[in-house]
C-alpha positions in Angstrom: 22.4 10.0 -19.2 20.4 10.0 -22.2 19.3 13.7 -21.6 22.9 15.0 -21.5 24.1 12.8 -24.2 21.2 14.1 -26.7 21.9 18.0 -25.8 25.6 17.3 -25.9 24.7 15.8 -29.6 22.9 19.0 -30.2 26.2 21.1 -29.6 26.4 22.3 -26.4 28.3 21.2 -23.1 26.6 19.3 -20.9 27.6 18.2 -17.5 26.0 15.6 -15.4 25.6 15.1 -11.5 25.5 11.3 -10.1 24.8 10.8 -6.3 25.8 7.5 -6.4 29.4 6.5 -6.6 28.8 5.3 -10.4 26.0 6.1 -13.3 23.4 3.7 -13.8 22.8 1.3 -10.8 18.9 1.3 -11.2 19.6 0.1 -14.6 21.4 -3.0 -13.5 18.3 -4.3 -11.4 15.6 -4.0 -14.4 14.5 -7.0 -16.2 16.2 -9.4 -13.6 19.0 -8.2 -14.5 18.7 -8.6 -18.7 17.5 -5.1 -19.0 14.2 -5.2 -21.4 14.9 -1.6 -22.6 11.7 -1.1 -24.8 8.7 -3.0 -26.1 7.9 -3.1 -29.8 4.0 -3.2 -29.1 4.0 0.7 -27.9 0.8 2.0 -26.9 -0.5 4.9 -25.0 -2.4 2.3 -23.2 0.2 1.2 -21.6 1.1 4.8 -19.6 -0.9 6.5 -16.7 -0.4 10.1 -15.6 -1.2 13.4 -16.8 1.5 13.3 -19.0 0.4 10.9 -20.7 -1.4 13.9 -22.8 2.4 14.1 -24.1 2.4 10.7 -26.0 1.4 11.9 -29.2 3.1 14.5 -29.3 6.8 13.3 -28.1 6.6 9.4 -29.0 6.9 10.3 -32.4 9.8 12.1 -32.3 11.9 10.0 -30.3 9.7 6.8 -29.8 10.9 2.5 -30.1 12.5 2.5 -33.5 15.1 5.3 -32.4 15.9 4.1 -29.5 16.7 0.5 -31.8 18.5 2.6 -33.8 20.5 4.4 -31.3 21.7 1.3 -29.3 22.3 -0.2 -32.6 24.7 2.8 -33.9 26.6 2.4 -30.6 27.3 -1.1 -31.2 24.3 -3.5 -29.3 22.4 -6.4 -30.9 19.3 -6.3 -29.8 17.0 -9.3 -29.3 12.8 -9.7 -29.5 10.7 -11.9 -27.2 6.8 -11.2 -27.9 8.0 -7.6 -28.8 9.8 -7.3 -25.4 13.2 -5.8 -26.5 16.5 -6.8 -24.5 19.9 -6.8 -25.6 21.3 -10.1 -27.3 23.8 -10.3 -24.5 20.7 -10.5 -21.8 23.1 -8.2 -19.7 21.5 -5.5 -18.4 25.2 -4.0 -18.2 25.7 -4.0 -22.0 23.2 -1.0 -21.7 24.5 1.1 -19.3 27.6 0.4 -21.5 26.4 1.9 -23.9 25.2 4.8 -22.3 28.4 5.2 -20.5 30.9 5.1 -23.5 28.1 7.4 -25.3 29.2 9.9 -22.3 32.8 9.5 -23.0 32.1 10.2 -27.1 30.6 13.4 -26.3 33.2 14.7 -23.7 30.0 14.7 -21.1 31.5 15.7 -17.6 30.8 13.3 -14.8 30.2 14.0 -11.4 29.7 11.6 -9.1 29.0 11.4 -5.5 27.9 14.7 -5.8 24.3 15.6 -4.6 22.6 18.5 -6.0 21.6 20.4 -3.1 20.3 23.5 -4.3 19.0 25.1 -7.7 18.2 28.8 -7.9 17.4 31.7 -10.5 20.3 33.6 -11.8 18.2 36.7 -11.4 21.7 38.9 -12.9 23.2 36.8 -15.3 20.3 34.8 -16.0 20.5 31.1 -16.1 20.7 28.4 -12.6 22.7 28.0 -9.9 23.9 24.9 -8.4 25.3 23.7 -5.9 26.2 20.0 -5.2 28.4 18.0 -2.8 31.7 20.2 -2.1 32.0 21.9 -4.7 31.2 25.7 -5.8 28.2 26.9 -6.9 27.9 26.7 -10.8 26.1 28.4 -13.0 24.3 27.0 -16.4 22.1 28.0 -18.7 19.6 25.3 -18.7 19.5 22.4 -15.9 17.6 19.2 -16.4 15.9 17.6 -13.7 16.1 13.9 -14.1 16.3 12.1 -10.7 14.0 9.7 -10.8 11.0 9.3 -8.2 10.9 7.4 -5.0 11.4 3.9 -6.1 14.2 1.5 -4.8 15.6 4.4 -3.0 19.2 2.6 -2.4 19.8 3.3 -6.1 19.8 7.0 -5.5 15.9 7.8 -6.3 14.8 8.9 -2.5 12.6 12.1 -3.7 15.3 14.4 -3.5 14.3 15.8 -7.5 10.7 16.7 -6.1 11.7 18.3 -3.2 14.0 20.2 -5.9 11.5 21.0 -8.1 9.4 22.5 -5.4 12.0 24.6 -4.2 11.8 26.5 -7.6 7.6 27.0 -7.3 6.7 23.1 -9.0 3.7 21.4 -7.4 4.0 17.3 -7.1 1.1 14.9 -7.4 1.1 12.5 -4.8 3.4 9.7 -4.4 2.6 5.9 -4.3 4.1 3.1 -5.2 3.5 1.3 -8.9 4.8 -2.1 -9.7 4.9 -3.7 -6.3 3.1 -6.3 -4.4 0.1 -6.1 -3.0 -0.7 -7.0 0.8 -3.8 -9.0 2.0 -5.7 -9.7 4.9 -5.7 -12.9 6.3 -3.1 -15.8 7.9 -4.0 -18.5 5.3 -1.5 -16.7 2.9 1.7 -18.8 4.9 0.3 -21.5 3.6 0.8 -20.6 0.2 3.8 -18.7 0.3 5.9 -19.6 -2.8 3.4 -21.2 -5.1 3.8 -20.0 -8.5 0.2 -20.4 -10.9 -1.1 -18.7 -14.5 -4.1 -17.4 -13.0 -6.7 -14.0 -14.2 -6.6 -11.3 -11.3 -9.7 -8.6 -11.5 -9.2 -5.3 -9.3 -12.1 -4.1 -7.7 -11.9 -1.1 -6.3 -15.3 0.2 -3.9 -16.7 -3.2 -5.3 -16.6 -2.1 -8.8 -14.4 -4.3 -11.5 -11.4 -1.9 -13.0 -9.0 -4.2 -14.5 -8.7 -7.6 -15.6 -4.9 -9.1 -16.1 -3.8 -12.7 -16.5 -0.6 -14.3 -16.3 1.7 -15.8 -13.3 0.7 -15.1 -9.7 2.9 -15.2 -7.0 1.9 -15.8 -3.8 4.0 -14.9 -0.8 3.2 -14.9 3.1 1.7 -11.7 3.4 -0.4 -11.4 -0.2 -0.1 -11.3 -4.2 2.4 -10.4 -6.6 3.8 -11.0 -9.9 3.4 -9.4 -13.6 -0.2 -9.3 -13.0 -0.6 -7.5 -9.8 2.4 -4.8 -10.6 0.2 -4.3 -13.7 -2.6 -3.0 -11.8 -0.7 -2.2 -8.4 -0.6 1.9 -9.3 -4.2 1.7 -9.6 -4.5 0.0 -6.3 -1.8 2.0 -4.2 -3.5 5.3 -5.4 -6.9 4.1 -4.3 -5.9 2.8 -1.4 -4.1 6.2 -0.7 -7.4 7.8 -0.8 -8.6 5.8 1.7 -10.9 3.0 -0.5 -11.7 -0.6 -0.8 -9.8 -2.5 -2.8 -10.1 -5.9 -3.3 -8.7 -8.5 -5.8 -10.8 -11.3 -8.0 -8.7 -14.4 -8.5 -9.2 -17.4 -11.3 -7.1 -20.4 -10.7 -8.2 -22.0 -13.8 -8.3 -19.2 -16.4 -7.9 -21.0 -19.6 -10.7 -23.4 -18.9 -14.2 -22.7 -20.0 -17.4 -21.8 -18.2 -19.4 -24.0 -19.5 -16.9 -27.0 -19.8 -16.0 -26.5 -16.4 -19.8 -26.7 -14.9 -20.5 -29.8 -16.6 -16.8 -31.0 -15.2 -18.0 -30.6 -12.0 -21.2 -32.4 -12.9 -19.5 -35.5 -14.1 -17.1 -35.7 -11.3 -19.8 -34.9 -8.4 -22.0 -37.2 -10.3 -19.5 -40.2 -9.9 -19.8 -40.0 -6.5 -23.7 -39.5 -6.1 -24.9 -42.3 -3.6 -26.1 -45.5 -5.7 -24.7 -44.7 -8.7 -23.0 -46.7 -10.9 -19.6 -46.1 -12.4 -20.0 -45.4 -16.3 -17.8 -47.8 -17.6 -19.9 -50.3 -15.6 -23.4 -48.9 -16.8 -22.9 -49.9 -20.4 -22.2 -53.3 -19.8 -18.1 -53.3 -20.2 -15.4 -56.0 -19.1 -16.3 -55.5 -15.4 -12.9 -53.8 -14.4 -12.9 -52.2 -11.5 -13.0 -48.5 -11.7 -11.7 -45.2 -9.0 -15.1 -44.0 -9.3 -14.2 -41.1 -6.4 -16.9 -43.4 -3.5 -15.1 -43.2 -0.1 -12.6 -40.5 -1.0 -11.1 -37.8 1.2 -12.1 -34.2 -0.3 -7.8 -33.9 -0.3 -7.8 -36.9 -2.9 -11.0 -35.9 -4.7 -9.4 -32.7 -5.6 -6.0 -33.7 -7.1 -5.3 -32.5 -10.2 -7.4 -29.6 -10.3 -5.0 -27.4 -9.2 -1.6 -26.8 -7.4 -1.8 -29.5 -4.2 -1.7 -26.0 -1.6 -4.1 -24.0 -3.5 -6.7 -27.0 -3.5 -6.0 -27.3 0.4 -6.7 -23.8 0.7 -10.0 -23.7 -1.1 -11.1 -26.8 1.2 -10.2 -24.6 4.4 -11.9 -21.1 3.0 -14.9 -24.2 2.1 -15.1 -24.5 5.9 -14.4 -28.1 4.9 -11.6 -30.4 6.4 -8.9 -32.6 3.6 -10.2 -35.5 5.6 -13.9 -35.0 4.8 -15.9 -37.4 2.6 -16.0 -36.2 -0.7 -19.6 -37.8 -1.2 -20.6 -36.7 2.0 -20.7 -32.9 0.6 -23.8 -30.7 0.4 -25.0 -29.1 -2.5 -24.0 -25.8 -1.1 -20.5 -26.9 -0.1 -19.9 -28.5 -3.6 -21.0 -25.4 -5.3 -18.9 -23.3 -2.9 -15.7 -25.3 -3.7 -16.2 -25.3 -7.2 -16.7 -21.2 -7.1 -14.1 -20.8 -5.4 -11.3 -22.0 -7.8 -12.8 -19.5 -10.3 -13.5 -16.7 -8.0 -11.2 -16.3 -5.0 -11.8 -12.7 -3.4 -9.1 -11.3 -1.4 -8.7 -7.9 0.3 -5.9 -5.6 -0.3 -4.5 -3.8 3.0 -1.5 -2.1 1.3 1.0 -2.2 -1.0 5.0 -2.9 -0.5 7.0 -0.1 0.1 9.3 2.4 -2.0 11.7 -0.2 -1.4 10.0 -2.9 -3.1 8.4 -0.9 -5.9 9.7 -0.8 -9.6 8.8 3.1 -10.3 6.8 5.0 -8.5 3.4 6.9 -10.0 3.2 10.3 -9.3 5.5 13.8 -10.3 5.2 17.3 -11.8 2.0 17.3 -13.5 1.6 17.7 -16.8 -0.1 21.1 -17.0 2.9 22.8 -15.4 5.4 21.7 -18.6 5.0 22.4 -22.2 5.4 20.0 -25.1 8.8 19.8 -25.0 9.1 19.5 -20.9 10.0 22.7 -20.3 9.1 23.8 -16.8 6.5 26.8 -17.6 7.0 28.4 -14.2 11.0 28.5 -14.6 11.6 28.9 -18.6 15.3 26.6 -18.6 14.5 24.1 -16.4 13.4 21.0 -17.5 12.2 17.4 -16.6 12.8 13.9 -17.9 11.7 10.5 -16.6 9.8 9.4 -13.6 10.2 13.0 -11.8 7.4 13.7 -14.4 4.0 12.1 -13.4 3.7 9.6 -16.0 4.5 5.7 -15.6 3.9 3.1 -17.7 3.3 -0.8 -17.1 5.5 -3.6 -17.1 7.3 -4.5 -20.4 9.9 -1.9 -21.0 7.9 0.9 -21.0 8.9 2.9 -18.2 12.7 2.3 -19.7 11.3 3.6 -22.8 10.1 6.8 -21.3 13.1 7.7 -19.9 14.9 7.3 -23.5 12.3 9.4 -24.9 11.4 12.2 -22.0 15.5 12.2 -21.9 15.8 12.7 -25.5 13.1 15.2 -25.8 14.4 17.2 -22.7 18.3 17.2 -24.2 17.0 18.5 -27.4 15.1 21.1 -26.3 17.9 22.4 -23.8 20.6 22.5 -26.1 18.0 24.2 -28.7 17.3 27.1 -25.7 21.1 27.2 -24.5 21.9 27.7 -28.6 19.5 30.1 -29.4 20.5 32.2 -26.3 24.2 31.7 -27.6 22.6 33.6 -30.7 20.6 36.5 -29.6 23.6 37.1 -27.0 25.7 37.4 -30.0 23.3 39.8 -31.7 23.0 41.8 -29.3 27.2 42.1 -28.8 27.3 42.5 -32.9 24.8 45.6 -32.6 26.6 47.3 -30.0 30.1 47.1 -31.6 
């Protein structure tokens, strides 16, 4: 949408193919629904892919504050949350609003439920043809490929655009899944399922640390998710797609402090130390009787360390019992327990599926497009969005990539399809 409104800005006509029954659908599923279209803290950092070689070049050109500006000249308030940018209305159909009445201004022709089928060189005339749905062949003078990847396929985005692009001599990096869910090994994850914790994930991959993110894990029946996992999940799907170990690091208690936390452990192990007094008895005070942790159950011992089913799962991966003495421990078991909080290794098995997945990583690599995405096997064609292989992590950024890869694309089109218009009409002006 954004690529044919931009070219049909530039002066040309631009007509745009919809599979679907309606534009937009993807767009109504992002941000829960309250669409966080950009993020005001824009970094190349926060992209993978080859094209990613592209940000300095194209980001400036068409980067966060045009994208403000151009919701905000079609009529959207726009509101900031830690530089996460959604509109004031929280609906994530006040943007595809936009977008849709932005097609109406321009006199953009919409097709819907119309699959392109085919693309091919005009070898004659010059330009594409395509054919989509019922209808006859066309022929255009630039196309723009902008179908999405493989992600949440019931939107429309089933890898039909690659399978295009091949067609017309592209190659395609391979295809995995990027902010999705992870899957683990093991059966204790039932008992889990639906706790909710801040916790600090690090992602090992062949035993060696890659990333380190913190914020609120999810746990589910059959592994991890949440902002933190999808954050590192591309890394992890393409590693596990060539076949290596992948593990994940978690910290239940991320904001507390080494050091403060070994000596917590110290005082509350050394409360229970056979023969001991309690401290508020030691120094000779009132007498009252104090819960100095003597006789309790490891279940009880443990409360308020953590969430009541991650503490019972650290007893059970302890090889400990909620019923056992809390005095009773060894050394080794008390050190275990306490280690475990901070350092919870689990192994990754897979990821969700396209189904699940956000974006997908993976696309027409970067060396096979020029600055301004212009395919340079098939001068005309084009690329915009996630067909390209870059992706970016959670936060608005792979939103903002399609405004600007759709922007930059439009542009350059309508520039071709113009100066073609030109040197057509130079060439008719010399021969009269």
């Amino acid at each position: 949408m954004m690529a044919a409104v931009q070219a049909a800005r530039a002066g040309v006509r631009a007509d745009l193919y919809e599979r679907n029954d309606r534009v937009g659908k993807k767009i109504l599923a992002t941000g829960n629904g309250k669409c966080n279209f950009s993020n005001k803290n824009m970094s190349r950092d926060a992209y993978y892919g080859s094209a990613v070689s592209f940000y300095e070049k194209i980001f400036p050109l068409f980067g966060v504050p045009e994208t403000i500006d151009f919701f905000g000249q079609h009529g959207m308030l726009i509101r900031e949350r830690n530089g996460y940018l959604y509109p004031l209305s929280e609906q994530a159909a006040t943007v595809l609003d936009i977008l849709r009445f932005a097609l109406e201004k321009y006199h953009i022709r919409v097709y819907t439920d119309c699959q392109v089928t085919k693309i091919l060189r005009d070898k004659k005339k010059g330009g594409f043809r395509l054919a989509a749905g019922q209808k006859d062949e066309r022929l255009y003078d630039a196309v723009i490929l902008a179908c999405g990847g493989k992600a949440a396929p019931k939107t429309g985005s089933d890898g039909n655009g690659f399978s295009l692009a091949q067609n017309l001599g592209h190659h395609v990096t391979e295809i995995v899944p990027a902010l999705v869910q992870l899957r683990c090994l093991g059966d204790f994850f039932k008992s889990v399922a639906g706790v909710r914790t801040e916790a600090s994930l690090t992602l090992l991959i062949e035993g060696r640390k890659r990333q380190t993110v913190r914020g609120e894990l999810q746990l589910t029946d059959y592994g991890i998710s949440g902002i933190p996992v999808f954050q590192f999940s591309r890394e992890a799907a393409r590693a596990l797609y060539h076949k290596k170990r992948v593990s994940v690091e978690i910290d239940f208690l991320p904001g507390c402090d080494r050091d403060e936390y070994e000596r917590f452990w110290e005082r509350r192990f050394g409360q229970i130390c056979p023969g001991r007094e309690p401290a508020e008895r030691a120094g000779g005070s009132t007498g009252a009787k104090t819960d100095n942790g003597s006789g309790q159950t490891l279940e009880r011992f443990l409360t308020g360390i953590s969430n009541k089913k991650i503490n019972q799962l650290i007893i059970r991966q302890a090889g400990c019992k909620a019923s056992d003495s809390a005095e009773k421990l060894s050394e080794e078991k008390r050190r275990q327990i306490a280690g475990l909080y901070r350092c919870f290794p689990v192994t990754v098995t897979g990821t969700n599926g396209f189904e699940q997945a956000q974006v997908s990583a993976g696309g027409i690599p970067a060396e096979e497009l020029t600055d301004s995405l212009e395919s340079r096997l098939m001068p005309g064609l084009y690329f915009a969005g996630e067909i390209v292989d870059m992706d970016g992590i959670c936060g608005g950024y792979n939103l903002q990539w399609a405004w600007t890869s759709g922007t930059i694309a439009g542009r350059a089109a309508a520039e071709n399809v113009c100066g073609m218009r030109s040197a057509k009409d130079e060439r008719e002006a010399e021969r009269s």
